[in-house]
N, C-alpha and C positions, 0 to 999 in steps of 0.2 A: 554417480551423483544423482541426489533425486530431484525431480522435475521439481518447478515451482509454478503453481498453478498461477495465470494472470489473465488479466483480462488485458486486450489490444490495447485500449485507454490508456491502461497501468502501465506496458511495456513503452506505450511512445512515449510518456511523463519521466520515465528510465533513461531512453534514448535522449531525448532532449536536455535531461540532466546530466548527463555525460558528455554530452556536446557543447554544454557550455563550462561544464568543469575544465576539458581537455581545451579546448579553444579561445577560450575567453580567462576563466579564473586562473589558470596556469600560467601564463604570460605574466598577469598583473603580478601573481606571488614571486615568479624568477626575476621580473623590473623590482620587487621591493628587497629582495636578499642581495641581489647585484648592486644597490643605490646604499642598503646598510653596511658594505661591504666596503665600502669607498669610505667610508665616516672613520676607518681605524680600526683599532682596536677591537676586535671581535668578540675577546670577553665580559667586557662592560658594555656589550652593545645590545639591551633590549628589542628594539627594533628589528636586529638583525635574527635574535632568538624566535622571538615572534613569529615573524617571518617564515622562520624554518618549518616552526610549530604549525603555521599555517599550510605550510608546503607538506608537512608527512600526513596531515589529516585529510587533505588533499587528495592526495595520491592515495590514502586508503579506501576514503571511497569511493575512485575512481575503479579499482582492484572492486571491489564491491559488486560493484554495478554492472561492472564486465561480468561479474562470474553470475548472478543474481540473470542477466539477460542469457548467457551462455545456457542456463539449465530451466531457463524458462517457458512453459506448456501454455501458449496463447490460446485462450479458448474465448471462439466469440461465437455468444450466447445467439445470437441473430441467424445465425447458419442452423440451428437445432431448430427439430418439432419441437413445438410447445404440447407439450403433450399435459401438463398442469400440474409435474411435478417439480419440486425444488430441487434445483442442480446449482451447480458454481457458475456465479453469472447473472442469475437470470435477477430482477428485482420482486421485492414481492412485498403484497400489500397486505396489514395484520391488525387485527383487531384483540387489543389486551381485552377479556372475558372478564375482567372484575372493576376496570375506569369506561370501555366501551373508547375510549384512545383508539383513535386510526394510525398505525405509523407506515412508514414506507421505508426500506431498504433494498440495497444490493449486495449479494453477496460474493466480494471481491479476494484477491490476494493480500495476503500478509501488510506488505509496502503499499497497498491502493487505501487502507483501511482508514476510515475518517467519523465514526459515529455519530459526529456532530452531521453530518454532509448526509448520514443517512448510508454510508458504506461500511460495510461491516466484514471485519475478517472472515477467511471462512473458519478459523480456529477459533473464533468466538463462540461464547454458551450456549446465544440465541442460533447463530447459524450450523454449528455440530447437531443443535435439536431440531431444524427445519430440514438439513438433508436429504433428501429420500420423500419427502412427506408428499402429500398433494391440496389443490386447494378442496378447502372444505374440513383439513381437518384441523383439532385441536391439540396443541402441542401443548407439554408442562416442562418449563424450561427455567433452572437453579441460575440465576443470574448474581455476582458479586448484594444485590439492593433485593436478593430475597427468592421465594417461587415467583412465577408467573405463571398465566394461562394463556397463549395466543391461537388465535383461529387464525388461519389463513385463506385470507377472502379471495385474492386472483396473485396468478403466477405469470410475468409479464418476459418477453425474451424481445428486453429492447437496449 
């Protein structure tokens, strides 16, 4: 199986979501099949179907999550020299070359990914075209909303 790159952040956001699936959500959805289950009639019983429906999406991504942590490669960016190049992890600061727009991202795993939040897949356009790079340089990056040009002003491993 291959590795799935995460950042520590990502992996306990994982763990904690699976701790409350298994410990908490679980329980409630076995009290709700058990309690429709009492009412009769199991083929006319919405509630009951429900229920179920709720319990197998449940349990799939609880199977998910497990496998998803199981083949998981925690990389935290804070243990690395900053040596000033863009790696997985690290965040970084960007200047678009045609608005003079500052942005700021990280770039995270798959399931960490939030663009709004400023975290960015590392399978994204922008961060496939930042990998490798350093600061200072200028990248030209095909994004869904067109070319771009961004400069990368500093490389941060926080």
């Amino acid at each position: 199986m291959n590795k799935i790159p995460m950042t520590a952040r990502g992996a306990e956001k994982l763990r904690e979501e699976l701790r409350y699936r298994k410990s908490e959500l679980r329980p409630k959805i076995i009290a709700a099949i058990e309690e429709a289950r009492k009412q009769g009639d199991l083929r006319e019983n919405a509630e009951y179907h429900a229920a179920r429906e709720q319990h197998g999406f449940n349990e799939g991504r609880i199977q998910e999550i497990e496998a998803k942590l199981s083949a998981a490669q925690i990389i935290d960016v804070t243990q690395m020299a900053a040596t000033g190049k863009v790696i997985f992890g690290v965040t970084v600061d960007l200047a678009d070359a045609d608005s003079g727009e500052e942005l700021r991202y990280q770039i995270v795993g798959e399931d960490e990914a939030d663009a709004k939040s400023g975290l960015l897949s590392v399978n994204s356009p922008i961060a496939r075209a930042l990998i490798g790079k350093c600061e200072g340089d200028i990248v030209r990056v095909t994004t869904p909303a067109g070319a771009r040009e961004l400069e990368i002003l500093k490389v941060h491993h926080i």
